[in-house]
MMTF fields as JSON, N, C-alpha, C and O atoms, coordinates in Angstrom:
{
  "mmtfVersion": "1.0.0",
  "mmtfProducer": "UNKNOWN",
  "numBonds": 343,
  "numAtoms": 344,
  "numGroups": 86,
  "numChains": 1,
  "numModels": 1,
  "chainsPerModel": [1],
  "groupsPerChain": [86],
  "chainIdList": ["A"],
  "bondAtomList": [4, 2, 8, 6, 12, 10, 16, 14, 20, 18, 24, 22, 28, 26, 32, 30, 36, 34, 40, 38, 44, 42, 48, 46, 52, 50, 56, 54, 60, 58, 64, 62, 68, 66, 72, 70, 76, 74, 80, 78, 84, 82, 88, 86, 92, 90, 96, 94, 100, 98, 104, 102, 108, 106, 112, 110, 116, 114, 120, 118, 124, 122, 128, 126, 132, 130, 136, 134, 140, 138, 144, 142, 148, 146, 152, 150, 156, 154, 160, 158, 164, 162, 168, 166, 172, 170, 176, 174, 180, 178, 184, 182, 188, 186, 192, 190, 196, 194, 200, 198, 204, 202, 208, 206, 212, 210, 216, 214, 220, 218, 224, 222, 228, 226, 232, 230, 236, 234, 240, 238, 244, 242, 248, 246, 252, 250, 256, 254, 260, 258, 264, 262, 268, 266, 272, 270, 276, 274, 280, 278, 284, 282, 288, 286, 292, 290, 296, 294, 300, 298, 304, 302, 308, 306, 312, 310, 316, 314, 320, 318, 324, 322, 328, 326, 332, 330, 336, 334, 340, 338],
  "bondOrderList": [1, 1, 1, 1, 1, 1, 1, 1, 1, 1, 1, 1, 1, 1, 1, 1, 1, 1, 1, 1, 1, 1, 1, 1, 1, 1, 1, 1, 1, 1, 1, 1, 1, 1, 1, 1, 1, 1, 1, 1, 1, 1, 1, 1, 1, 1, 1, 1, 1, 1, 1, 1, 1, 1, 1, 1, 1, 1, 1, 1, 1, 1, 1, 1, 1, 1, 1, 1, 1, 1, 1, 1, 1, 1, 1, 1, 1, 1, 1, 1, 1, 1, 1, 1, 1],
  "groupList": [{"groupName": "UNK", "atomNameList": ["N", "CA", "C", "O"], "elementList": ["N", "C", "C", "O"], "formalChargeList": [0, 0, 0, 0], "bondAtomList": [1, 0, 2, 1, 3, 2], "bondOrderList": [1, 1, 2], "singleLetterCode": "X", "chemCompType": "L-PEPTIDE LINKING"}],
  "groupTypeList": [0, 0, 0, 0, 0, 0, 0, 0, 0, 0, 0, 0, 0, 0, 0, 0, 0, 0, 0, 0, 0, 0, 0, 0, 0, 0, 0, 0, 0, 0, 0, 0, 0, 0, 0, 0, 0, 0, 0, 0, 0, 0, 0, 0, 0, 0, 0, 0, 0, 0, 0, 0, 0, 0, 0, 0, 0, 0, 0, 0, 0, 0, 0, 0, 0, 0, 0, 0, 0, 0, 0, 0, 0, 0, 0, 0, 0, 0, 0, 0, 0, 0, 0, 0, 0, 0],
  "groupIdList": [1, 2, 3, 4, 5, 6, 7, 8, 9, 10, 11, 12, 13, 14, 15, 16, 17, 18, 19, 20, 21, 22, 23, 24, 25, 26, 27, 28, 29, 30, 31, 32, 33, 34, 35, 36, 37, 38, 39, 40, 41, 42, 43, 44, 45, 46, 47, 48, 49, 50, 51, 52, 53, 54, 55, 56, 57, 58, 59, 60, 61, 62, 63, 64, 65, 66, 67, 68, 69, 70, 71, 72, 73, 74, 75, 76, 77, 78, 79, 80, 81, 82, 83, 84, 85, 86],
  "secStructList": [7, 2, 2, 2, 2, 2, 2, 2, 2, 1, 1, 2, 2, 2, 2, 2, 2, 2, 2, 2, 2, 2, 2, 2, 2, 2, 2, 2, 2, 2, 6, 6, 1, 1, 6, 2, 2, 2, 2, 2, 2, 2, 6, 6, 6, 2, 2, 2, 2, 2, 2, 2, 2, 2, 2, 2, 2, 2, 2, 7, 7, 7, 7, 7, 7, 7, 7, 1, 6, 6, 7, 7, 1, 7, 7, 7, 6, 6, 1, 7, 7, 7, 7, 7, 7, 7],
  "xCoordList": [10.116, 10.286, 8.964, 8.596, 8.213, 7.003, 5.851, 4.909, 6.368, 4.918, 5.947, 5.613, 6.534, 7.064, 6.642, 6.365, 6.61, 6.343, 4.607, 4.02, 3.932, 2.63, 1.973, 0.864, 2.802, 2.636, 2.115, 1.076, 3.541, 3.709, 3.005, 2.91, 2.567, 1.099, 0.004, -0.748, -0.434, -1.441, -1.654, -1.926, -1.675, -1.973, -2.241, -2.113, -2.887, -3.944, -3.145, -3.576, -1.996, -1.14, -1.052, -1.502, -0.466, -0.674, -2.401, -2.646, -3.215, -4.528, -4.615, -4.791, -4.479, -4.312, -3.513, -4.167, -1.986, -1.651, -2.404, -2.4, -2.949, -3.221, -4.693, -4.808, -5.45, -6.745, -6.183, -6.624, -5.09, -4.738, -4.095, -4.0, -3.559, -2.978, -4.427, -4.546, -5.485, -6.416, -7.143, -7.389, -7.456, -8.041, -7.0, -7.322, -6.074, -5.306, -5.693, -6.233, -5.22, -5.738, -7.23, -7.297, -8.486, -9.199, -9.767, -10.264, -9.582, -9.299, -8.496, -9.018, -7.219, -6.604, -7.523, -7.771, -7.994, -8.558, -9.81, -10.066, -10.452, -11.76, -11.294, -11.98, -10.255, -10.398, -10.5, -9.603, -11.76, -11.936, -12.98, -13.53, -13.84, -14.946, -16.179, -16.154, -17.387, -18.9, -18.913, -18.952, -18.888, -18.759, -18.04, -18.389, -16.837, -15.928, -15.798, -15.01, -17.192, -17.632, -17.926, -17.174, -19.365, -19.573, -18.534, -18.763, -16.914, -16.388, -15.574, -15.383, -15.33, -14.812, -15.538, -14.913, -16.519, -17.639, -17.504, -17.529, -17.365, -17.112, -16.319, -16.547, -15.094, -13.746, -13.693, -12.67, -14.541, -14.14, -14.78, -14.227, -16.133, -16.892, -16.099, -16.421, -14.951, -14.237, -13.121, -12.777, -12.728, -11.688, -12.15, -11.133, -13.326, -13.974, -14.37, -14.273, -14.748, -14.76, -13.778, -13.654, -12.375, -10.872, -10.592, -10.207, -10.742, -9.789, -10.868, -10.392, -12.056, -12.976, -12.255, -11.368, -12.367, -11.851, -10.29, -9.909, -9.518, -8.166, -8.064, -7.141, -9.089, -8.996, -9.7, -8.892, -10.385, -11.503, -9.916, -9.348, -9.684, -8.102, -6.825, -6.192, -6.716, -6.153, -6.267, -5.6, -7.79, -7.78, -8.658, -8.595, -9.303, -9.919, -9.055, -8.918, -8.431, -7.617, -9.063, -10.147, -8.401, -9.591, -10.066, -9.557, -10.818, -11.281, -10.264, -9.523, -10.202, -9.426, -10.596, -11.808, -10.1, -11.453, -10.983, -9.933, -12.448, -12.48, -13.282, -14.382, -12.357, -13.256, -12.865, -11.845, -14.289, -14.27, -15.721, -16.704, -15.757, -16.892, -18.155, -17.844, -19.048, -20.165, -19.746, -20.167, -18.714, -18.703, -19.324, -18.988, -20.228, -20.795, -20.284, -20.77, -19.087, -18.019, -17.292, -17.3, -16.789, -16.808, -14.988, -14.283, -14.377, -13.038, -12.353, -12.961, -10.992, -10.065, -9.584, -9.502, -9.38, -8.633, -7.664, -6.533, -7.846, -6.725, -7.379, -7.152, -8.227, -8.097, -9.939, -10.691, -10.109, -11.5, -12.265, -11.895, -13.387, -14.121, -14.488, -14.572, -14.711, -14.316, -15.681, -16.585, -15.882, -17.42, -17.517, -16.445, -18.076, -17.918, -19.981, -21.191, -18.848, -19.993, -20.599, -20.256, -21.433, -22.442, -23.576, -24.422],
  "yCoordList": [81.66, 80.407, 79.958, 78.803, 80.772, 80.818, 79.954, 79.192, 80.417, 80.654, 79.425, 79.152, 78.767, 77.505, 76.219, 75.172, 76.329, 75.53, 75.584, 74.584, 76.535, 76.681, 76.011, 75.476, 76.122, 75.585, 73.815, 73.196, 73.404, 72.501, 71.57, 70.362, 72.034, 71.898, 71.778, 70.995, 72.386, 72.689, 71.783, 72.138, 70.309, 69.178, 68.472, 68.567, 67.165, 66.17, 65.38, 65.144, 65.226, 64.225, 64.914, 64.35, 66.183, 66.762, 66.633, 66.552, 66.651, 66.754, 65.19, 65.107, 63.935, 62.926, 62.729, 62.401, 62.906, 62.594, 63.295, 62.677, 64.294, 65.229, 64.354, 64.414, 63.84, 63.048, 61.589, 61.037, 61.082, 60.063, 60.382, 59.373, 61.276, 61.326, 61.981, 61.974, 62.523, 62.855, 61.571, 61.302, 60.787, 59.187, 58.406, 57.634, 58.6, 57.47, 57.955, 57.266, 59.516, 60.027, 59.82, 59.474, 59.952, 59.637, 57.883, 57.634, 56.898, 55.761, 55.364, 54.597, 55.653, 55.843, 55.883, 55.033, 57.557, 58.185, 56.885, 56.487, 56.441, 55.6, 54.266, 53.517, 54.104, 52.416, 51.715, 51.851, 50.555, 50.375, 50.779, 50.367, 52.113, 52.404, 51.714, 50.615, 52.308, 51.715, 51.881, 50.866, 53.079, 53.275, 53.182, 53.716, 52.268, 52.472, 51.519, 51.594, 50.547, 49.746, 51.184, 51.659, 51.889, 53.365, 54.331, 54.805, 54.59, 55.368, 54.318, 54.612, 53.186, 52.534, 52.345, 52.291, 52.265, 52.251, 53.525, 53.516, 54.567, 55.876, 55.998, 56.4, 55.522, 55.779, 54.484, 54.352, 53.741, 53.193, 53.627, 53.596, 54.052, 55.288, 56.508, 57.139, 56.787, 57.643, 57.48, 58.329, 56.395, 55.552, 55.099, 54.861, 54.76, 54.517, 55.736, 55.691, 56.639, 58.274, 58.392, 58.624, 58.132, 58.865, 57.565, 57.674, 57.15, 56.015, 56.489, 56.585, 56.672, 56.748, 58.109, 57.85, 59.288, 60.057, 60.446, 61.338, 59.485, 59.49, 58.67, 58.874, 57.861, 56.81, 58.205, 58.346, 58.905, 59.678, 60.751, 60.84, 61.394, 62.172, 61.678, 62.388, 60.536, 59.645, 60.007, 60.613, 59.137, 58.791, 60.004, 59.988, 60.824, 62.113, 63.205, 63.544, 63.884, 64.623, 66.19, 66.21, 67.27, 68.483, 68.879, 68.368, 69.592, 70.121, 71.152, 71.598, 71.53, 72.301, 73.748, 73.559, 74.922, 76.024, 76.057, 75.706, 76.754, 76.852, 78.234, 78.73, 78.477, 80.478, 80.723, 80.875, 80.649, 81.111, 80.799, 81.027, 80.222, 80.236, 79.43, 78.3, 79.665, 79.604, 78.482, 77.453, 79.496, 79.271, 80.139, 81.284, 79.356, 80.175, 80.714, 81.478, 79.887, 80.003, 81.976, 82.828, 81.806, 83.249, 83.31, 82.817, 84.104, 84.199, 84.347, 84.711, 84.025, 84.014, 85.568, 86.331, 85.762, 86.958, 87.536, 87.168, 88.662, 89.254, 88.849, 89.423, 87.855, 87.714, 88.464, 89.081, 88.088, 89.246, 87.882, 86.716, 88.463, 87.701, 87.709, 88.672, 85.976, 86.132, 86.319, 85.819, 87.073, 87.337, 86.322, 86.455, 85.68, 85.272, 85.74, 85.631, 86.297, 86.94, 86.301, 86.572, 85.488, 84.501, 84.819, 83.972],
  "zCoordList": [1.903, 2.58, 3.21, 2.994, 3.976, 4.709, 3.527, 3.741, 2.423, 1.363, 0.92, 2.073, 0.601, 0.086, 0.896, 0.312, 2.085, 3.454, 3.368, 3.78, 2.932, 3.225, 1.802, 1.797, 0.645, -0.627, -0.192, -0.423, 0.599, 0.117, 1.429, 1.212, 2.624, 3.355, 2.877, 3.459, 1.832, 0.881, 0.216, -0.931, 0.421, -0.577, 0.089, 1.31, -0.77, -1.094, 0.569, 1.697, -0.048, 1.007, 2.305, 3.303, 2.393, 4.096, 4.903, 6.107, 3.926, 4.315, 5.009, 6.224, 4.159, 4.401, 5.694, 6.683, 5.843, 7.264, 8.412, 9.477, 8.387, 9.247, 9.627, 10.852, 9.236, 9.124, 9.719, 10.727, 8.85, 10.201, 11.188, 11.886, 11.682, 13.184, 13.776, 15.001, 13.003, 14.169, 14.691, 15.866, 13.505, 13.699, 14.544, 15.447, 14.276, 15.165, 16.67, 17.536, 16.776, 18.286, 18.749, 19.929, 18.085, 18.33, 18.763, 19.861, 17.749, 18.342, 19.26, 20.069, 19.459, 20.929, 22.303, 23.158, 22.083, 22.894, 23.424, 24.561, 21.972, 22.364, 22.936, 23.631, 22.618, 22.832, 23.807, 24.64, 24.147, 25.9, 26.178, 27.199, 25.004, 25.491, 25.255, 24.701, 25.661, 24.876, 23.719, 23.023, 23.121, 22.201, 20.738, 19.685, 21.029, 20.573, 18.881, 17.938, 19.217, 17.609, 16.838, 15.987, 17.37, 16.809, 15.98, 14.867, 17.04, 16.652, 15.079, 13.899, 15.835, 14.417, 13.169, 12.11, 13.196, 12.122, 11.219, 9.988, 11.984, 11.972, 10.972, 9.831, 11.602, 10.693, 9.637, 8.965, 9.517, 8.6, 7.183, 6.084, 7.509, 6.528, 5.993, 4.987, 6.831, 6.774, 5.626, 4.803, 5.757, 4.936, 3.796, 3.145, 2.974, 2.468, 1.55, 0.324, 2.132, 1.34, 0.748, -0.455, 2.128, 1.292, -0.115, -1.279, 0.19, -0.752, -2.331, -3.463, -2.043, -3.122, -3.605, -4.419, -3.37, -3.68, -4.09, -4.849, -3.339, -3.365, -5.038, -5.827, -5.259, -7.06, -7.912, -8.83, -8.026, -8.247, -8.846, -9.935, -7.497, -8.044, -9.104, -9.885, -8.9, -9.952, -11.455, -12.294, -11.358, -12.732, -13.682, -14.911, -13.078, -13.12, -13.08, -11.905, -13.813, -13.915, -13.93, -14.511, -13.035, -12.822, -14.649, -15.647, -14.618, -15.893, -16.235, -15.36, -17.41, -18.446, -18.39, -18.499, -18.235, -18.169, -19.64, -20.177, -20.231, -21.488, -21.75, -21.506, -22.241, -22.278, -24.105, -24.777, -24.341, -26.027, -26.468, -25.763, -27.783, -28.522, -27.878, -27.502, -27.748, -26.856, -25.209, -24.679, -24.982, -23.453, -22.086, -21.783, -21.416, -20.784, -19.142, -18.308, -19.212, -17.672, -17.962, -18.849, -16.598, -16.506, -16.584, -15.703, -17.97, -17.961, -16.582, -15.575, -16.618, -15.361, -15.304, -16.267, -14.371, -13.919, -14.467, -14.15, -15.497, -16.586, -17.742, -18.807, -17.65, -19.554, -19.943, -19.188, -21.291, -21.839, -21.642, -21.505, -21.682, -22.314, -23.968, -24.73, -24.279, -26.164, -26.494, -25.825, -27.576, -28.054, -29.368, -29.959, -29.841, -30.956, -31.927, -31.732, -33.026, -34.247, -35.038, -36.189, -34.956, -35.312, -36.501, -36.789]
}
């Protein structure tokens, strides 16, 4: 159960809320201050990263490992490495 709950913490989207309730608390915290164009500037650089990366995850699907004929990546855990006889 522990490790199902911790699974499902473990993503793109928990990372995301957890980043806006700290921003929301932090602008909260600022608002009213001197500083507080700074901290927004801040977060809007901030927002700007995520969203870039959040399209980036989209349409970019991770790489496929590829372990065989002149691959120079290092096999996964359990499997050989393939020799190929040239």
């Amino acid at each position: 159960m522990i490790w199902e709950m911790r699974r499902r913490l473990n993503t793109y989207t928990a990372y995301s809320i957890g980043c806006g309730v700290v921003w929301a608390a932090i602008l909260t915290g600022a608002r009213g201050k001197d500083n507080f164009d700074n901290i927004l500037l801040g977060f809007l650089g901030w927002v700007s990263g995520w969203t870039s990366a959040t399209i980036a995850r989209r349409v970019y699907p991770p790489p496929k490992a590829h372990v065989g004929r002149g691959s120079t990546t290092s096999p996964r855990r359990g499997q050989r490495r393939v020799r190929s006889e040239a």
